[in-house]
PDB file with SEQRES, HELIX, SHEET and CRYST1 records, atoms N, CA, C and O in Angstrom:
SEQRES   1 A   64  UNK UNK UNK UNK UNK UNK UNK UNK UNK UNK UNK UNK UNK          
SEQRES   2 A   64  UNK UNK UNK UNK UNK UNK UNK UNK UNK UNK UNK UNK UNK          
SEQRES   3 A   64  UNK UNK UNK UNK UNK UNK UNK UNK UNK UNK UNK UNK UNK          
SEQRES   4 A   64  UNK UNK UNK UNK UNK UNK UNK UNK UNK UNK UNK UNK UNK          
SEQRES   5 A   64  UNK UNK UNK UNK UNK UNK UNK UNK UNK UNK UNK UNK              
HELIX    1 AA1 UNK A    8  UNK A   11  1                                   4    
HELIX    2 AA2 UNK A   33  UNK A   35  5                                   3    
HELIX    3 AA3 UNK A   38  UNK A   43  1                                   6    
HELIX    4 AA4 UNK A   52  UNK A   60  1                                   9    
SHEET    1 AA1 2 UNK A  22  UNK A  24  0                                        
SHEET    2 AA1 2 UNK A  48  UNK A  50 -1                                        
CRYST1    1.000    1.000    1.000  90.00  90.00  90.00 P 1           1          
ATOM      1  N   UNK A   1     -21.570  -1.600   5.151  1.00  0.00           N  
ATOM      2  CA  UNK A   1     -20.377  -1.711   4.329  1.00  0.00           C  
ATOM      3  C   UNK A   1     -20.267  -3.149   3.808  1.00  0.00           C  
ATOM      4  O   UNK A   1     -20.240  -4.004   4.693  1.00  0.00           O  
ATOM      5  N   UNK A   2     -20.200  -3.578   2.543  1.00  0.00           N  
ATOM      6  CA  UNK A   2     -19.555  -4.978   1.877  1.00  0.00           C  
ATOM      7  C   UNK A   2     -18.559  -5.467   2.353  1.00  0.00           C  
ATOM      8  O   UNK A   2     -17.607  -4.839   2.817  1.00  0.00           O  
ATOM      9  N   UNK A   3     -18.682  -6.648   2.286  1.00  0.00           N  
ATOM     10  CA  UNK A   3     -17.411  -7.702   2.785  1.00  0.00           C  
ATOM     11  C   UNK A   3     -16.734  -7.352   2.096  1.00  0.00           C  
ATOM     12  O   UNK A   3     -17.104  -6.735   1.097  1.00  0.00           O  
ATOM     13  N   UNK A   4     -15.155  -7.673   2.428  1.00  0.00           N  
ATOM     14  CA  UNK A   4     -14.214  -7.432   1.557  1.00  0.00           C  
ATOM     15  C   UNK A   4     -13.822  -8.587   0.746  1.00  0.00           C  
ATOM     16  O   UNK A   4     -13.686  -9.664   1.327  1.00  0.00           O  
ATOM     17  N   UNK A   5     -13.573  -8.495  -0.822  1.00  0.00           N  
ATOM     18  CA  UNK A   5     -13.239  -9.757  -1.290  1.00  0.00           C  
ATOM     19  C   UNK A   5     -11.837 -10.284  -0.946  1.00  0.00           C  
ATOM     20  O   UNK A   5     -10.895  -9.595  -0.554  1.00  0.00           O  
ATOM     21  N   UNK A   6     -11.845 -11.874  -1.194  1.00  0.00           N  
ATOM     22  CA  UNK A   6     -10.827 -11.930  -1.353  1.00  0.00           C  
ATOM     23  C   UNK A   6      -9.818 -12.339  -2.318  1.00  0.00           C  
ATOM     24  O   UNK A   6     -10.126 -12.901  -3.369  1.00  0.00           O  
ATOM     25  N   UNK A   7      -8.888 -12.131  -2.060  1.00  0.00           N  
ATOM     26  CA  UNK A   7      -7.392 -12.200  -2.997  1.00  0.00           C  
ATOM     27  C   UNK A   7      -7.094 -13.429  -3.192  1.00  0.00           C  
ATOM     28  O   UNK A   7      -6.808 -14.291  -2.361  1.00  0.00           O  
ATOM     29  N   UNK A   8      -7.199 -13.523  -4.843  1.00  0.00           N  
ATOM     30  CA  UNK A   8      -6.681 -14.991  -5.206  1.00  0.00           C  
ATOM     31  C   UNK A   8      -5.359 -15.156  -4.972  1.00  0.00           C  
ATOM     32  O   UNK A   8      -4.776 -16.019  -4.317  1.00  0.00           O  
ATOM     33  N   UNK A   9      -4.953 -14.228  -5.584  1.00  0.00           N  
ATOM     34  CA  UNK A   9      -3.123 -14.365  -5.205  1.00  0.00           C  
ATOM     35  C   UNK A   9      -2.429 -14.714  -3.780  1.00  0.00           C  
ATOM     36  O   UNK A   9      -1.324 -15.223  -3.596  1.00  0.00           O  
ATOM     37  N   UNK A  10      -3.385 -14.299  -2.830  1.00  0.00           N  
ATOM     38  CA  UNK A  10      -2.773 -14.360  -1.424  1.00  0.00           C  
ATOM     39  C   UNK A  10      -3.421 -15.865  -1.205  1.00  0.00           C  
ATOM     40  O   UNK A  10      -2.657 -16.714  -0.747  1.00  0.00           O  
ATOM     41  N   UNK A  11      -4.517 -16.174  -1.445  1.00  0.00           N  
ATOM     42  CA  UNK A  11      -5.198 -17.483  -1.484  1.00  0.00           C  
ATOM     43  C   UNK A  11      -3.967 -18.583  -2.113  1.00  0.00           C  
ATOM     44  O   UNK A  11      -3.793 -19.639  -1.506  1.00  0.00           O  
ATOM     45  N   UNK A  12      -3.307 -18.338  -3.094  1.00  0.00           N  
ATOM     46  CA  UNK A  12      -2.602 -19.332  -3.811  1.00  0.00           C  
ATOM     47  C   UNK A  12      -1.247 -19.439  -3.577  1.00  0.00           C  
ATOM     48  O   UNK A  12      -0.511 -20.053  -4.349  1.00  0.00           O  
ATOM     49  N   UNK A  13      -0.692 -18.664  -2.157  1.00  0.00           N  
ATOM     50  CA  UNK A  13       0.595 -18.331  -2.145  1.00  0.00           C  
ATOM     51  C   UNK A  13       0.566 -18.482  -0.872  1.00  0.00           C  
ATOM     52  O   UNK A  13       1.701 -18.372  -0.408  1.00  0.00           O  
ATOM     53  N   UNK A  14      -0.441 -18.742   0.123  1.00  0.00           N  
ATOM     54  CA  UNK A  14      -0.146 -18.742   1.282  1.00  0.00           C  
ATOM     55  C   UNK A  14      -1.175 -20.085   1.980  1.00  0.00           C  
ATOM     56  O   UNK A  14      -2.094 -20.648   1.386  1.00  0.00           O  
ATOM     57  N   UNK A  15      -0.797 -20.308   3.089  1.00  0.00           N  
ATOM     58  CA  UNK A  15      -1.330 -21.858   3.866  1.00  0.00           C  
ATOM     59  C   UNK A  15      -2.043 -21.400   5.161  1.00  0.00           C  
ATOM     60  O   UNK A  15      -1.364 -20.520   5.692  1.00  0.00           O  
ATOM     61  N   UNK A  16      -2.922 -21.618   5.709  1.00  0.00           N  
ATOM     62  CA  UNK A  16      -3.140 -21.227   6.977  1.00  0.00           C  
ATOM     63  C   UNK A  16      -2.946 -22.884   7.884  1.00  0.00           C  
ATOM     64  O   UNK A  16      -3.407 -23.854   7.281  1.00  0.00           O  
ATOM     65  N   UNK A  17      -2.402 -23.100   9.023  1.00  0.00           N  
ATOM     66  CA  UNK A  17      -2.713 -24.538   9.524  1.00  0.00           C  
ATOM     67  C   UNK A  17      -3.738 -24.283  10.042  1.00  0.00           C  
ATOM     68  O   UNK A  17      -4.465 -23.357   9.683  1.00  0.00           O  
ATOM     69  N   UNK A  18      -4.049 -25.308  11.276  1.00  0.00           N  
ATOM     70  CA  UNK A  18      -5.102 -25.716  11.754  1.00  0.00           C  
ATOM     71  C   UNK A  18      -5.168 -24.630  13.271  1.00  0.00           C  
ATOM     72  O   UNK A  18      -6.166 -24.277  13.899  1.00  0.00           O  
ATOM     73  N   UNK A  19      -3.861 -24.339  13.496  1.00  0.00           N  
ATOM     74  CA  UNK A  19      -3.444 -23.371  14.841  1.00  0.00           C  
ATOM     75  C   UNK A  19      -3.564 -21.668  14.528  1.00  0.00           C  
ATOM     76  O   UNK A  19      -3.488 -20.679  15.258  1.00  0.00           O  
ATOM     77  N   UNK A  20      -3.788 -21.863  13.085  1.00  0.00           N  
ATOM     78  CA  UNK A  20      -3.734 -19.920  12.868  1.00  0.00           C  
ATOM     79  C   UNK A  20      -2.376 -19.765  12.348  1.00  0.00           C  
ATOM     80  O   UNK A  20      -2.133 -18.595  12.051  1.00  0.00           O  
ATOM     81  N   UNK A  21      -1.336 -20.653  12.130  1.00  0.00           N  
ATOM     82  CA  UNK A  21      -0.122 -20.084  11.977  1.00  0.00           C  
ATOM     83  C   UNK A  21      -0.141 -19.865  10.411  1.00  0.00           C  
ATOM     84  O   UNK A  21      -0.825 -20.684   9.797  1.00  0.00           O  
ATOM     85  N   UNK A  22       0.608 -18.730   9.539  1.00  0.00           N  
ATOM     86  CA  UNK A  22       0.598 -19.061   7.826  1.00  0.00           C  
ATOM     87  C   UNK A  22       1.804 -19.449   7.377  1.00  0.00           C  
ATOM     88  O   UNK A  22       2.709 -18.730   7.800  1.00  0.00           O  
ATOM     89  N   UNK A  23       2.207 -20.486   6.545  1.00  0.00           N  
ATOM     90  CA  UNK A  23       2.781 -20.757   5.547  1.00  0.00           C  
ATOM     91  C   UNK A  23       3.367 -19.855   4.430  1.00  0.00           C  
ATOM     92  O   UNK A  23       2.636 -18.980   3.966  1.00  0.00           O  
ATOM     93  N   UNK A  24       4.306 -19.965   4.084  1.00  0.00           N  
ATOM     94  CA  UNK A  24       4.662 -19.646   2.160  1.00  0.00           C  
ATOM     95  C   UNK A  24       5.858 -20.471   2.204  1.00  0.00           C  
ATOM     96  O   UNK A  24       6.536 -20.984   3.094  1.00  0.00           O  
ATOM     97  N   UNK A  25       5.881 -20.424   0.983  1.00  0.00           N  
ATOM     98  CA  UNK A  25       7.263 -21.290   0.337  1.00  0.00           C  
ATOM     99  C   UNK A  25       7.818 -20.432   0.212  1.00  0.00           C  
ATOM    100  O   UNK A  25       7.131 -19.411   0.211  1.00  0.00           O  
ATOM    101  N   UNK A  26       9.558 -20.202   0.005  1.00  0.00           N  
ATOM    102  CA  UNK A  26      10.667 -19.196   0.476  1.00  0.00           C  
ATOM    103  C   UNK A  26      10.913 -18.755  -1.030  1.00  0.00           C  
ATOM    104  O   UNK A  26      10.893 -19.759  -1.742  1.00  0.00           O  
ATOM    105  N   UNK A  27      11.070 -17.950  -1.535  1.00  0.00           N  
ATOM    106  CA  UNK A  27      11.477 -17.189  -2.640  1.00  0.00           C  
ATOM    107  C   UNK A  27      12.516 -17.846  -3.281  1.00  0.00           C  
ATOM    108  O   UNK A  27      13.136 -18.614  -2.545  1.00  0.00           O  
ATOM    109  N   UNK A  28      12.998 -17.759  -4.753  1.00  0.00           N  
ATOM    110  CA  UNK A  28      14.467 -18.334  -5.169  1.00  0.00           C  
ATOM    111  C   UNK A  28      14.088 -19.646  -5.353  1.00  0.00           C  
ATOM    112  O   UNK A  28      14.820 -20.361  -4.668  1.00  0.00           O  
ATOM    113  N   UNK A  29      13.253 -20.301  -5.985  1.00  0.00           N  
ATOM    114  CA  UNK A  29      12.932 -21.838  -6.031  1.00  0.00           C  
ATOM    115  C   UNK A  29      12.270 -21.798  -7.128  1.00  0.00           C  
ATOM    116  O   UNK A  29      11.396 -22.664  -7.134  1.00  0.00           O  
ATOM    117  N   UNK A  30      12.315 -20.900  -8.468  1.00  0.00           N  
ATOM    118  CA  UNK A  30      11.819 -21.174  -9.572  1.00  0.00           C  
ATOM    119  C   UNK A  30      12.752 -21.947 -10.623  1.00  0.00           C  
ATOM    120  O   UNK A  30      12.550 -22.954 -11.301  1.00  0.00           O  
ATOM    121  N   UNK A  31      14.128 -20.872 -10.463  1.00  0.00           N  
ATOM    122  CA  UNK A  31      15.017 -21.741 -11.786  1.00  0.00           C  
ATOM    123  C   UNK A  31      16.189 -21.593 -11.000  1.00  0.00           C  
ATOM    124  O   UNK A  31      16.379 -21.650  -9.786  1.00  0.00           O  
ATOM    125  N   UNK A  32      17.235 -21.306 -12.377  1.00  0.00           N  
ATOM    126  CA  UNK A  32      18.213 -20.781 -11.925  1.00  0.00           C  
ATOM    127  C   UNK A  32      19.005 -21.690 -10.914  1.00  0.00           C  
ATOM    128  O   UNK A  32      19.936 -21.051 -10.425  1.00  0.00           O  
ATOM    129  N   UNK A  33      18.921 -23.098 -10.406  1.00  0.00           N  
ATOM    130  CA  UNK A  33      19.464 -23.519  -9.490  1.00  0.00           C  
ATOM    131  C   UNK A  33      21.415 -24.144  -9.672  1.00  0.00           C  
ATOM    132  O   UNK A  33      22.154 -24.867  -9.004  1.00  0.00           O  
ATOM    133  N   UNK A  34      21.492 -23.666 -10.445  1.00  0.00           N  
ATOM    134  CA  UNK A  34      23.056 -24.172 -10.528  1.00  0.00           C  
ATOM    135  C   UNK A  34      23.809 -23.163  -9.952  1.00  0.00           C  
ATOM    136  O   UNK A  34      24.755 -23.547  -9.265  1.00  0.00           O  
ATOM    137  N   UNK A  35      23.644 -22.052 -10.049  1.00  0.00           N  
ATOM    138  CA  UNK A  35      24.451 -21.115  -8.994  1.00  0.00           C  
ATOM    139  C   UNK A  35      23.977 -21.369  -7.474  1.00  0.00           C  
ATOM    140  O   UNK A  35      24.273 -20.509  -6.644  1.00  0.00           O  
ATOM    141  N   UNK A  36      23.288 -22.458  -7.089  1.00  0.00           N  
ATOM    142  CA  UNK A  36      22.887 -22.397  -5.671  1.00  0.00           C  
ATOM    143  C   UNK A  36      23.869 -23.633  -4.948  1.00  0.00           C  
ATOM    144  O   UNK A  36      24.053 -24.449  -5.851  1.00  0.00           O  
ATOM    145  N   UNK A  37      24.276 -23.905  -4.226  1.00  0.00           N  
ATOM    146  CA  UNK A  37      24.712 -24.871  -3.470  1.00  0.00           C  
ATOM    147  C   UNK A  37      23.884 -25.875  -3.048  1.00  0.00           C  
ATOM    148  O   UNK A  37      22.657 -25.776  -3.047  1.00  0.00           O  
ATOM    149  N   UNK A  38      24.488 -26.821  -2.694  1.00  0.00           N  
ATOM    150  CA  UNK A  38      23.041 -28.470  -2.437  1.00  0.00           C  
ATOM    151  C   UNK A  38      22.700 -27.611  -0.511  1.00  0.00           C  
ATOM    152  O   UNK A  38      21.595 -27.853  -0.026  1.00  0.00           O  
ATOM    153  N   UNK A  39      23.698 -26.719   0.335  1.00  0.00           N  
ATOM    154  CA  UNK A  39      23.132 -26.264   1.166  1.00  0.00           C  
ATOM    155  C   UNK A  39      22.018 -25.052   1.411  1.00  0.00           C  
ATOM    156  O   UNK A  39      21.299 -24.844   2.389  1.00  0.00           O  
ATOM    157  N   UNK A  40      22.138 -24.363   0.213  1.00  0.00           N  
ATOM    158  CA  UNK A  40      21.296 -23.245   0.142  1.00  0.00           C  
ATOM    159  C   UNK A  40      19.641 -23.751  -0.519  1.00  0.00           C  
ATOM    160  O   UNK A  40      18.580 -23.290  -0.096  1.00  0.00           O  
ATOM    161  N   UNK A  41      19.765 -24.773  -1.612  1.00  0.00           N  
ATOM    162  CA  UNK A  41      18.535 -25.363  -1.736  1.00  0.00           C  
ATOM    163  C   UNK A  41      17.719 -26.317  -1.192  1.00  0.00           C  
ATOM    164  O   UNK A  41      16.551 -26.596  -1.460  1.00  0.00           O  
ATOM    165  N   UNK A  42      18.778 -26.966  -0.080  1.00  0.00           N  
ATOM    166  CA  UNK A  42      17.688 -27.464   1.330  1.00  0.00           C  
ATOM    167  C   UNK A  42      17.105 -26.507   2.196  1.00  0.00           C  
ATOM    168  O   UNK A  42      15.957 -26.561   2.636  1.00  0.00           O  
ATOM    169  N   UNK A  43      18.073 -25.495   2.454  1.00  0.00           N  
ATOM    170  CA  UNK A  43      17.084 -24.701   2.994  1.00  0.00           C  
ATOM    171  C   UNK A  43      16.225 -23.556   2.443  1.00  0.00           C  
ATOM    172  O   UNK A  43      15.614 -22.807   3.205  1.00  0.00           O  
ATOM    173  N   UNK A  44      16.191 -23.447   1.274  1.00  0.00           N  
ATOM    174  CA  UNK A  44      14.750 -23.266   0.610  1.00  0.00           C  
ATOM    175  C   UNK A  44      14.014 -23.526   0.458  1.00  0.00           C  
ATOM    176  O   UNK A  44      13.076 -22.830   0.069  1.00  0.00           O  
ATOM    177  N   UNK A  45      13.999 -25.312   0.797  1.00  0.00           N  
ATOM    178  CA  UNK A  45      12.785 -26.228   1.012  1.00  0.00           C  
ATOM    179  C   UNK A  45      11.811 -25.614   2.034  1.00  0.00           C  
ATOM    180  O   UNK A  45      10.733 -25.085   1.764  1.00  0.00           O  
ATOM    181  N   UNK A  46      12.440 -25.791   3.425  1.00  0.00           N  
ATOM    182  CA  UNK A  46      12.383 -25.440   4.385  1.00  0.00           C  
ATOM    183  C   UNK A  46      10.801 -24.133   4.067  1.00  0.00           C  
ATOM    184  O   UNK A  46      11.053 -23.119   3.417  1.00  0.00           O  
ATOM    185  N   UNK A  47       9.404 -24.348   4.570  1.00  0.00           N  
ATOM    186  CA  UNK A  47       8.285 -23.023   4.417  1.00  0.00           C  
ATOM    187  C   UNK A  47       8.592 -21.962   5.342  1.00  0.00           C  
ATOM    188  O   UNK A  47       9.288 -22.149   6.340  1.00  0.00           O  
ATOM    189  N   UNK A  48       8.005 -20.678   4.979  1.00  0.00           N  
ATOM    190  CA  UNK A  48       8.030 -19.602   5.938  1.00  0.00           C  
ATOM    191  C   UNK A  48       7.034 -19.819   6.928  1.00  0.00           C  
ATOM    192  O   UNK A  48       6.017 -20.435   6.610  1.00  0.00           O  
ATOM    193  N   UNK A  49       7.224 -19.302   8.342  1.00  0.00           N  
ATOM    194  CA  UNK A  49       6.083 -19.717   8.999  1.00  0.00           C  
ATOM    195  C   UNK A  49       5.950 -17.912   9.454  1.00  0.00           C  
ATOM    196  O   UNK A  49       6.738 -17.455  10.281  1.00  0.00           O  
ATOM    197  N   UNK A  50       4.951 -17.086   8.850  1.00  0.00           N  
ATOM    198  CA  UNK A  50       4.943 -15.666   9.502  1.00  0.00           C  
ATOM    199  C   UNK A  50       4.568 -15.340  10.438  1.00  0.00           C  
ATOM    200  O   UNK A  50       3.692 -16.069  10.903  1.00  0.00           O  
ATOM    201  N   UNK A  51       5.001 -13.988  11.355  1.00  0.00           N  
ATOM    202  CA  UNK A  51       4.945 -13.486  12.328  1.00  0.00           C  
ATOM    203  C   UNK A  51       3.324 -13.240  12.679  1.00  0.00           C  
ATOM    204  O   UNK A  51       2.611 -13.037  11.697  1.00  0.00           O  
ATOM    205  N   UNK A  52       2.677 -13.240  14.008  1.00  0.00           N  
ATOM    206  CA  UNK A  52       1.679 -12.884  13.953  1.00  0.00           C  
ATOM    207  C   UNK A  52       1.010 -11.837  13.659  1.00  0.00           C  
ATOM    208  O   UNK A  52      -0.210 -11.894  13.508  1.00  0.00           O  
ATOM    209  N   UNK A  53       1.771 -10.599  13.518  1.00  0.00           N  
ATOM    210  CA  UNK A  53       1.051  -9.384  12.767  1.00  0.00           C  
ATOM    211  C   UNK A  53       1.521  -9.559  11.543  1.00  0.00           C  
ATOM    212  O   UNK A  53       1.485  -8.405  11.114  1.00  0.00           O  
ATOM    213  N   UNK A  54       2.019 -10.350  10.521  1.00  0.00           N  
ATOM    214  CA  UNK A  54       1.422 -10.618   9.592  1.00  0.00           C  
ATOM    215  C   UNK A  54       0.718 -11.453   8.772  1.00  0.00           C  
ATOM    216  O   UNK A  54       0.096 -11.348   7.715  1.00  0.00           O  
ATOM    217  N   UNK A  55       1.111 -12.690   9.903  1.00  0.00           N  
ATOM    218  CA  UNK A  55      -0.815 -13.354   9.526  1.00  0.00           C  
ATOM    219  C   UNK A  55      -1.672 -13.064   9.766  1.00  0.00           C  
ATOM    220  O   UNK A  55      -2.528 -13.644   9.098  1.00  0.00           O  
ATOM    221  N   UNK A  56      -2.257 -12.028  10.803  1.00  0.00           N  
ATOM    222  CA  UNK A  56      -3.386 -11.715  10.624  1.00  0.00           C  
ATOM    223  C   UNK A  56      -3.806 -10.770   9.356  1.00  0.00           C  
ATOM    224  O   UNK A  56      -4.933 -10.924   8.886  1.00  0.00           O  
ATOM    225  N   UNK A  57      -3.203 -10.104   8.971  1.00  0.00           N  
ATOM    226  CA  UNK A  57      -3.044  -9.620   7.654  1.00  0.00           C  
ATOM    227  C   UNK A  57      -3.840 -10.511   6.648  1.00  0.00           C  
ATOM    228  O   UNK A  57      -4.970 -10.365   6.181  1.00  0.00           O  
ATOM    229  N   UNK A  58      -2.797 -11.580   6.443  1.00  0.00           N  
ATOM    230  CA  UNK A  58      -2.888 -12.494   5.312  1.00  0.00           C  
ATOM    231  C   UNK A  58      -4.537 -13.712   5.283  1.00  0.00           C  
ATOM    232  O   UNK A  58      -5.161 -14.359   4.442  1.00  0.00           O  
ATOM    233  N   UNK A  59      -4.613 -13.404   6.912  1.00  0.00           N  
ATOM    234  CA  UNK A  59      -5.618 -13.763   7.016  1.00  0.00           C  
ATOM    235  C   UNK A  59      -6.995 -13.356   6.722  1.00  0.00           C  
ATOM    236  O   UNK A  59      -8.004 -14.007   6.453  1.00  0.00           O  
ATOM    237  N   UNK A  60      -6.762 -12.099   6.846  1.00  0.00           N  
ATOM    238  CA  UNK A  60      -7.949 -10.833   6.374  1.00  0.00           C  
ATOM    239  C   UNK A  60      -8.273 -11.028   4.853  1.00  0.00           C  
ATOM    240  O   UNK A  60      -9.366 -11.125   4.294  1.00  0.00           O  
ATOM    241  N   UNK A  61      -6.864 -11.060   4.298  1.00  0.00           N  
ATOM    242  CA  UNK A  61      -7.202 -10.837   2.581  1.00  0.00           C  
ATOM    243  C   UNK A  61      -7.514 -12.360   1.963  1.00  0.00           C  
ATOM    244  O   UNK A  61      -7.802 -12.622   0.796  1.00  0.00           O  
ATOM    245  N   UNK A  62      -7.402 -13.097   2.853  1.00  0.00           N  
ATOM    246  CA  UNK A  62      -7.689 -14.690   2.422  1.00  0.00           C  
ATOM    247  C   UNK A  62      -9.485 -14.789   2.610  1.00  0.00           C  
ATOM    248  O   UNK A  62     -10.171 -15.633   2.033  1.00  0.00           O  
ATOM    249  N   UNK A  63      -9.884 -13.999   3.303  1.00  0.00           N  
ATOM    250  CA  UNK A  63     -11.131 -14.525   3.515  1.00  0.00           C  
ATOM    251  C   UNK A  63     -11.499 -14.957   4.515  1.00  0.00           C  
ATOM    252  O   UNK A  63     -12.713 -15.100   4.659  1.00  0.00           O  
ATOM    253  N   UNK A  64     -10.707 -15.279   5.445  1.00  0.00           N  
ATOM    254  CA  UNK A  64     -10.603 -16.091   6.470  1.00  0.00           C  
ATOM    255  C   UNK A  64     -11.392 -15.617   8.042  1.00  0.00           C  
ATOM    256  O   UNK A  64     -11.312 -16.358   9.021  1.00  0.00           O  
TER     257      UNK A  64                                                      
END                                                                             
C-alpha cells in the first residue's frame, strides 16, 4: 500500500513542538475586531494546544 500524502492545509495550520504536543491559532482573528473587547482578543492570542487523540490525527495527515 502507498504512503499516504500529506495535507498542505493541515501542514500550514497546525505546529507540532518538540514533545508531540500540536498547536493552532484560535479562530476569530481575521477581521472584524471592533465588536471584540481588548479581553476577548487577548485571549485569542492565546494557541490551541490539542487533545491527544487529536494530535495524533493531525499528526498522521502532516506527514509526521
Amino acid at each position: 500500500m502507498p504512503k499516504m500524502k500529506s495535507k498542505g492545509a493541515v501542514k500550514k495550520r497546525f505546529r507540532v513542538t518538540k514533545s508531540g504536543i500540536v498547536k493552532c491559532s484560535r479562530p476569530s482573528r481575521g477581521h472584524m475586531h471592533a465588536s471584540k473587547n481588548a479581553a476577548q482578543k487577548r485571549r485569542l492570542r492565546e494557541p490551541i494546544l490539542l487533545p491527544s487523540s487529536w494530535s495524533k490525527l493531525v499528526r498522521r495527515m502532516m506527514g509526521a
